[in-house]
C-alpha positions, 0 to 999 in steps of 0.5 A: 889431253886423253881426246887429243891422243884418241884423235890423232891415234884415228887420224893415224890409222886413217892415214895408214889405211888410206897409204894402203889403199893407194899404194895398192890402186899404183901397184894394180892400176898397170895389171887392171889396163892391161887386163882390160885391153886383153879384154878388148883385144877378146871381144875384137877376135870373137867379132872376127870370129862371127863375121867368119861363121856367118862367111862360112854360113854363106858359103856352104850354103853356096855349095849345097846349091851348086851339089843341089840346084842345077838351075845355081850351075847354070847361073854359076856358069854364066856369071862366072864363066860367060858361058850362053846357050847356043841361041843366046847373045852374050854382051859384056861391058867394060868399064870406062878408062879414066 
């Protein structure tokens, strides 16, 4: 009778511990999801934030070429601006209306 009550008395405190242990997994289980799309939302905006260094990287170094280079200028000025020098024939094309 003695080894009955001895193991039924470790099957209680077996049941008590696993009782616990779920309730506590139910009560964390929403804060630990949340947590992990926090997680993910971090990751998204420091990817966005890389991509923009790297703009940024781009960029500036656009606009020390332009301060710098006057050979930049004069090829800024003809992409952007269409501009030719007087012995030059500018031809533009435009796209085909569909």
């Amino acid at each position: 009778m003695k080894n009955l009550w001895h193991t039924l008395h470790h099957l209680t405190l077996g049941l008590i511990v696993t009782a616990v242990v779920v309730g506590a997994a139910l009560k964390y289980a929403p804060l630990l999801k949340a947590n992990q799309a926090h997680r993910a939302e971090i990751q998204h905006k420091r990817d966005k934030v890389a991509a923009l260094e790297a703009q940024h990287r781009q960029l500036q170094s656009g606009i020390n070429s332009l301060q710098t280079d006057p050979r930049a200028v004069e090829r800024a000025a003809r992409d952007i601006l269409s501009y030719a020098r007087p012995e030059e024939v500018v031809v533009t094309f435009e796209e085909a209306k569909r």
